[in-house]
N, CA, C and O atoms as CSV, one atom per row, in Angstrom:
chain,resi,resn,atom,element,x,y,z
A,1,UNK,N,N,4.470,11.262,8.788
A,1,UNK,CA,C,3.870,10.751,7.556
A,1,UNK,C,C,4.890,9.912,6.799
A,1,UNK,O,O,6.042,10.330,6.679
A,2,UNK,N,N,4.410,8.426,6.143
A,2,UNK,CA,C,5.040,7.825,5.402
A,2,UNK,C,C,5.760,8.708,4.330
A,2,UNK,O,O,5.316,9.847,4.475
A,3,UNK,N,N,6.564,8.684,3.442
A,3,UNK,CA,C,7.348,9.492,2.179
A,3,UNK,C,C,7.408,8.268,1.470
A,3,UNK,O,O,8.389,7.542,1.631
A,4,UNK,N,N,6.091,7.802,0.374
A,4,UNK,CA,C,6.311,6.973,-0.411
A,4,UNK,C,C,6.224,7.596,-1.940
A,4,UNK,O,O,5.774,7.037,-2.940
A,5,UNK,N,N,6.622,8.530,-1.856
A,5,UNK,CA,C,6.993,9.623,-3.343
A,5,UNK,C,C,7.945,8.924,-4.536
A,5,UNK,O,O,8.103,9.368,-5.673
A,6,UNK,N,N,8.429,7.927,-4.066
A,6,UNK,CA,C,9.134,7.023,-5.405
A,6,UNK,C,C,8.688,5.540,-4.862
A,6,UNK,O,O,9.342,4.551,-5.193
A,7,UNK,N,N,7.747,5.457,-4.163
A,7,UNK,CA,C,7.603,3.945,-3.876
A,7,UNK,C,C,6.132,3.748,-4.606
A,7,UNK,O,O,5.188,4.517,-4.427
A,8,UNK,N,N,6.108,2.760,-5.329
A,8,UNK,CA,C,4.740,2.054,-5.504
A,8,UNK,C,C,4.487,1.574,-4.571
A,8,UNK,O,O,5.339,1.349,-3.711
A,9,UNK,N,N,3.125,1.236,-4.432
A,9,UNK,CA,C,2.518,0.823,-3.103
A,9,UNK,C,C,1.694,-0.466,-3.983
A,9,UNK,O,O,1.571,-0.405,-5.207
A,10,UNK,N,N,1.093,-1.767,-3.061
A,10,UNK,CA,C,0.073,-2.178,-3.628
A,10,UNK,C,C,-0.850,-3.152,-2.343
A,10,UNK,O,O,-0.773,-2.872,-1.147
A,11,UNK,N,N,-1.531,-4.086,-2.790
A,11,UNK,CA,C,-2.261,-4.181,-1.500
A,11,UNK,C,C,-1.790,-6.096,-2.041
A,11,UNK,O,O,-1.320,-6.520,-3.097
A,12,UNK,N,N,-2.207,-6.836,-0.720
A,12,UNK,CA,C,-1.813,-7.770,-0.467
A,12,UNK,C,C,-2.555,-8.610,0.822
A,12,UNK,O,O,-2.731,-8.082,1.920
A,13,UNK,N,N,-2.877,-9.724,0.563
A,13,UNK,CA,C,-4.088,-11.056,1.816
A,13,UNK,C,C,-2.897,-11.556,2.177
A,13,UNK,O,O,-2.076,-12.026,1.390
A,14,UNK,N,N,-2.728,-11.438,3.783
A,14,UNK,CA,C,-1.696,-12.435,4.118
A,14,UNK,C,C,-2.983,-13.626,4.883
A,14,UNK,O,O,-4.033,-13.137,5.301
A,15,UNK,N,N,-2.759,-15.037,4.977
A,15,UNK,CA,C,-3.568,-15.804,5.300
A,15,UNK,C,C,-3.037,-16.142,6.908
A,15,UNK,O,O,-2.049,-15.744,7.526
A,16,UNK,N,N,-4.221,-17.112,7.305
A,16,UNK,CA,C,-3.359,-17.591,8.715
A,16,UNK,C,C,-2.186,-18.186,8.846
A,16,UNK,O,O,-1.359,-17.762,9.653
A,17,UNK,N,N,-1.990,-19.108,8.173
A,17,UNK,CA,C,-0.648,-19.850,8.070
A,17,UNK,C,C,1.095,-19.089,7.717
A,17,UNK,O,O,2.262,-19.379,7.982
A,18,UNK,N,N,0.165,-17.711,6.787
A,18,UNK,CA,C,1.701,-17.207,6.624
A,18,UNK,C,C,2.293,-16.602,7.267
A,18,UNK,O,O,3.522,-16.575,7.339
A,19,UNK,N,N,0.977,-15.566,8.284
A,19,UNK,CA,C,0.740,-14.525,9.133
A,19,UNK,C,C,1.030,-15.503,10.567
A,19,UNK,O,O,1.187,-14.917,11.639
A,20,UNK,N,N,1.075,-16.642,10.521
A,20,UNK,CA,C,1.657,-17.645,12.042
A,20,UNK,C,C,3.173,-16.989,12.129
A,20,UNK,O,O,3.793,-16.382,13.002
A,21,UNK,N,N,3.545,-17.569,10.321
A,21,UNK,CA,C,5.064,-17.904,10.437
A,21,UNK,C,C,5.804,-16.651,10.265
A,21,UNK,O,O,7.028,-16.752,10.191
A,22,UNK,N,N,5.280,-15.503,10.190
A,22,UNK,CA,C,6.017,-13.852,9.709
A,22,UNK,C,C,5.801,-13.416,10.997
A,22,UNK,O,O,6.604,-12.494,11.137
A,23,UNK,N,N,5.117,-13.563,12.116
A,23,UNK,CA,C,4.498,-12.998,12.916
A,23,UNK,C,C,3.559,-11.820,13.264
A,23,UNK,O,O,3.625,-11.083,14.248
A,24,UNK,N,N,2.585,-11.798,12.147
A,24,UNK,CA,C,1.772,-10.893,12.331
A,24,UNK,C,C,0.528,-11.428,12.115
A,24,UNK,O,O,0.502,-12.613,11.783
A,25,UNK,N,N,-0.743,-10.703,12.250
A,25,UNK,CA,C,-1.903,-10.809,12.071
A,25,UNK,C,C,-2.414,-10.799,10.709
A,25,UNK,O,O,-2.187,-9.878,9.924
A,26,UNK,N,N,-3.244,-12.039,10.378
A,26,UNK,CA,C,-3.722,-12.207,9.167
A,26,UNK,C,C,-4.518,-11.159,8.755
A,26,UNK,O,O,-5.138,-10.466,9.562
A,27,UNK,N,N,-4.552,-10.978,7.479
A,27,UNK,CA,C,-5.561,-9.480,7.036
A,27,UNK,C,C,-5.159,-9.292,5.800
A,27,UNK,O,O,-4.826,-10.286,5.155
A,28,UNK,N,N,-5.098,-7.961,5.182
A,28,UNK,CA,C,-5.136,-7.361,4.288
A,28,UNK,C,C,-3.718,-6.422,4.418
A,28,UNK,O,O,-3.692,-5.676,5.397
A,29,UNK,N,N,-2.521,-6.399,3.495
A,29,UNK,CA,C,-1.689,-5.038,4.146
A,29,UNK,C,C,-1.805,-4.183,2.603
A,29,UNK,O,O,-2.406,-4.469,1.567
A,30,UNK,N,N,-0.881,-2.942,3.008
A,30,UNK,CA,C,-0.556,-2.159,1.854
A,30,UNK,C,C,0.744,-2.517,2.109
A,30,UNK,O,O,1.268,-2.224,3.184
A,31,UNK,N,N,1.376,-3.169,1.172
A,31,UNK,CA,C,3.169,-3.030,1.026
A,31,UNK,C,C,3.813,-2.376,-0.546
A,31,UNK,O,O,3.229,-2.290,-1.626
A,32,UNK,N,N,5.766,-1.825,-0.030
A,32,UNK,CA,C,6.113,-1.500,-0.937
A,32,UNK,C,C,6.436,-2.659,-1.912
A,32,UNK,O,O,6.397,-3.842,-1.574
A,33,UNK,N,N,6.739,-2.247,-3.073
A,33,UNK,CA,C,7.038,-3.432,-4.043
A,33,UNK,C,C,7.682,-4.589,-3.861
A,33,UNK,O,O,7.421,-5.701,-4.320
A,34,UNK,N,N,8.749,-4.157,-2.987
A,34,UNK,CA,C,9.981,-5.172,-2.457
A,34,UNK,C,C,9.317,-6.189,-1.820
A,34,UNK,O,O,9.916,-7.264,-1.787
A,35,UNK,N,N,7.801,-6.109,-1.098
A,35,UNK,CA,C,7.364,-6.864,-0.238
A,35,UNK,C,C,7.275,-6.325,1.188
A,35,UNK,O,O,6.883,-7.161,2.003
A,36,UNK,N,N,7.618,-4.835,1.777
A,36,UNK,CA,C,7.660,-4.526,2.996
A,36,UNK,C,C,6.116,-4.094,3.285
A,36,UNK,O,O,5.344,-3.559,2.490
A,37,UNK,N,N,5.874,-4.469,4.632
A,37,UNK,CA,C,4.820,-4.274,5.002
A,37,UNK,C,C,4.445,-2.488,5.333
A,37,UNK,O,O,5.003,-2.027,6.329
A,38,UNK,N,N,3.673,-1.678,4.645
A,38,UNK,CA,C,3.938,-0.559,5.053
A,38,UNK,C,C,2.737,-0.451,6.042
A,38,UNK,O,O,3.120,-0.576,7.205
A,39,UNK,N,N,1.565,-0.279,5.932
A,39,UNK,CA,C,0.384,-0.384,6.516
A,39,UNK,C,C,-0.772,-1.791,6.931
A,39,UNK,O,O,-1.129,-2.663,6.139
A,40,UNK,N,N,-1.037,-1.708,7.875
A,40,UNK,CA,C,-2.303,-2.933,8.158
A,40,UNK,C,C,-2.054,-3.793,9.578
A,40,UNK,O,O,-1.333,-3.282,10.435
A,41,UNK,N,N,-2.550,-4.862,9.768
A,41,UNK,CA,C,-3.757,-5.343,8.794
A,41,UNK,C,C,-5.036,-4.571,8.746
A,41,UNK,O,O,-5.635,-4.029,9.675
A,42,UNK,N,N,-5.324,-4.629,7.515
A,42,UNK,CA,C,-7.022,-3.788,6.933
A,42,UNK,C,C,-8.320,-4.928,7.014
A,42,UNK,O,O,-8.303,-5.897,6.255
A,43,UNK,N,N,-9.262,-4.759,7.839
A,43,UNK,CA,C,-10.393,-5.779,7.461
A,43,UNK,C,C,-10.590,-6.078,6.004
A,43,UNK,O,O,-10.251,-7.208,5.650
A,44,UNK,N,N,-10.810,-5.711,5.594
A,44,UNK,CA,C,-10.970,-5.947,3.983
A,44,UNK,C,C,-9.796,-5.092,2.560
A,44,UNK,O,O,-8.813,-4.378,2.761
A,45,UNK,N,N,-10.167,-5.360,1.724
A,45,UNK,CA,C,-9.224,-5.491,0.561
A,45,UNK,C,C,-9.636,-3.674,-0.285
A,45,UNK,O,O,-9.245,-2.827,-1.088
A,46,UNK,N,N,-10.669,-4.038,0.667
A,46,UNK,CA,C,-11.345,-2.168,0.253
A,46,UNK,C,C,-10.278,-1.033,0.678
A,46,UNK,O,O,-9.598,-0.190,0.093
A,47,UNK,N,N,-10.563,-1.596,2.442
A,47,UNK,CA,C,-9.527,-0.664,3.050
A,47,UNK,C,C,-8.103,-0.222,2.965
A,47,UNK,O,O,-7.473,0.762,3.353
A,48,UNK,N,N,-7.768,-1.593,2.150
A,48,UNK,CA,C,-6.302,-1.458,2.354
A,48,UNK,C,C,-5.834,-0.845,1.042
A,48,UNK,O,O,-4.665,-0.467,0.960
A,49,UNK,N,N,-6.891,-0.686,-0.272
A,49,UNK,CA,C,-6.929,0.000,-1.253
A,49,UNK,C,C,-7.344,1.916,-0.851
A,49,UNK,O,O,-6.964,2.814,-1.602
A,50,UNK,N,N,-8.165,2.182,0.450
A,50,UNK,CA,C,-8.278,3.460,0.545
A,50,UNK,C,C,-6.846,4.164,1.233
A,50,UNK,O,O,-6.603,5.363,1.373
A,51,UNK,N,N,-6.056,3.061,1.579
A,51,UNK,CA,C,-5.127,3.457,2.763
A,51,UNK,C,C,-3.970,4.076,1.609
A,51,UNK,O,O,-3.246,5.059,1.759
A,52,UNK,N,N,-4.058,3.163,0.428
A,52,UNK,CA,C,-2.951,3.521,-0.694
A,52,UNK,C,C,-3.427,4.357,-1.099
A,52,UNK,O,O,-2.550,5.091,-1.555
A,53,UNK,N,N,-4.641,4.880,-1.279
A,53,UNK,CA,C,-5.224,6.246,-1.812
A,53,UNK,C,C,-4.446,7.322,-0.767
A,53,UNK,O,O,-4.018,8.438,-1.060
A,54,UNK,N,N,-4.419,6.957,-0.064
A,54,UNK,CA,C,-4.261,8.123,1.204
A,54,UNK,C,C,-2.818,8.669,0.844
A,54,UNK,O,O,-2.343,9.755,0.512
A,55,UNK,N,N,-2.405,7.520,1.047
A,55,UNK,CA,C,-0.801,7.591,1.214
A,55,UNK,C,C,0.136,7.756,-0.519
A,55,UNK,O,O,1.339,7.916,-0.724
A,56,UNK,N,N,-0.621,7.675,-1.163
A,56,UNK,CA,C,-0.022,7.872,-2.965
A,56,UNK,C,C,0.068,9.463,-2.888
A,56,UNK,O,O,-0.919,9.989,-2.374
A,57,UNK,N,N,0.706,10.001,-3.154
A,57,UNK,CA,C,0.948,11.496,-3.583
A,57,UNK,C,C,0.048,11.710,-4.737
A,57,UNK,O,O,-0.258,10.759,-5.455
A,58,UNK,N,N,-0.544,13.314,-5.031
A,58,UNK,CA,C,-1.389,13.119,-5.746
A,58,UNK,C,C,-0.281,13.504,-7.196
A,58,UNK,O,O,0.686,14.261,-7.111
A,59,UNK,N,N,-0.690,12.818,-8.401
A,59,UNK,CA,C,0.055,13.178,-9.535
A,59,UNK,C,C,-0.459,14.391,-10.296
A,59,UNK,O,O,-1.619,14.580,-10.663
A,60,UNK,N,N,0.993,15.479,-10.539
A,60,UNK,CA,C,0.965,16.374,-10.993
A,60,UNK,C,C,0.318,16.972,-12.287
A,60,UNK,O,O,0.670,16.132,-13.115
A,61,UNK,N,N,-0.316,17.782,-12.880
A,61,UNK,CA,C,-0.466,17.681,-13.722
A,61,UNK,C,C,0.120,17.793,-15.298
A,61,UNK,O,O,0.394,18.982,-15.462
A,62,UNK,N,N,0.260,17.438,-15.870
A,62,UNK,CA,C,1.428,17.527,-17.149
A,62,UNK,C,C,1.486,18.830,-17.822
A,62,UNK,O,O,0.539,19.423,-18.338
A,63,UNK,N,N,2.690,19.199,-17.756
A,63,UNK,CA,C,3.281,20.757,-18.863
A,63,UNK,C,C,2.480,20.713,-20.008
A,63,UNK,O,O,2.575,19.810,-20.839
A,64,UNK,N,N,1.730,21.605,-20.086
A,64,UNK,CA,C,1.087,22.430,-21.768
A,64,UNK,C,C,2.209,22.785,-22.362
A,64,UNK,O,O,3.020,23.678,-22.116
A,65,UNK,N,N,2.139,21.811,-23.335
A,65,UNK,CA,C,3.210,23.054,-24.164
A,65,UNK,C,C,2.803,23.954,-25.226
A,65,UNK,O,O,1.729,23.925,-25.827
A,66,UNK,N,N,3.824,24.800,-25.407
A,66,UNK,CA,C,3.512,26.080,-26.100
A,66,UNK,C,C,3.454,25.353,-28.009
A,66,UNK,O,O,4.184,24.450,-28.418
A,67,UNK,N,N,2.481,26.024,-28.764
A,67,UNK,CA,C,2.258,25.777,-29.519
A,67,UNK,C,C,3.559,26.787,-30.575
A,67,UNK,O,O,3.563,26.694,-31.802
C-alpha cells in the first residue's frame, strides 16, 4: 500500500502531446503535490478522484475538550 499520510494527493489530465513527451499514456493521474505521478492513467476525472478517496487516510476525529 501507498503511505501517503503527509502527502496531499490531487488529480491531474495529462493530454497527448505531453503524455508523447513524459512517456506515458494520456489520461487522468492522481499525483503528489511535487508533481509525481502516484496512480493512473484513470478513464475519467471521476476515477482518478475515487482513487484519492481510496488512498487519503481517513481524518481523525478532533479532541473534546473538557469543559
Amino acid at each position: 500500500m501507498l503511505d501517503m499520510t503527509t502527502k496531499e494527493l490531487s488529480s491531474r489530465h495529462v493530454k497527448a502531446e505531453e503524455a508523447l513527451r513524459l512517456g506515458v499514456v494520456s489520461g487522468w493521474y492522481t499525483t503528489k503535490m511535487s508533481g509525481t505521478f502516484v496512480t493512473g492513467p484513470h478513464a475519467t476525472h471521476a476515477e482518478a478522484l475515487l482513487k484519492i478517496a481510496e488512498l487519503r487516510p481517513p481524518v481523525p476525529p478532533a479532541a473534546k475538550r473538557k469543559s
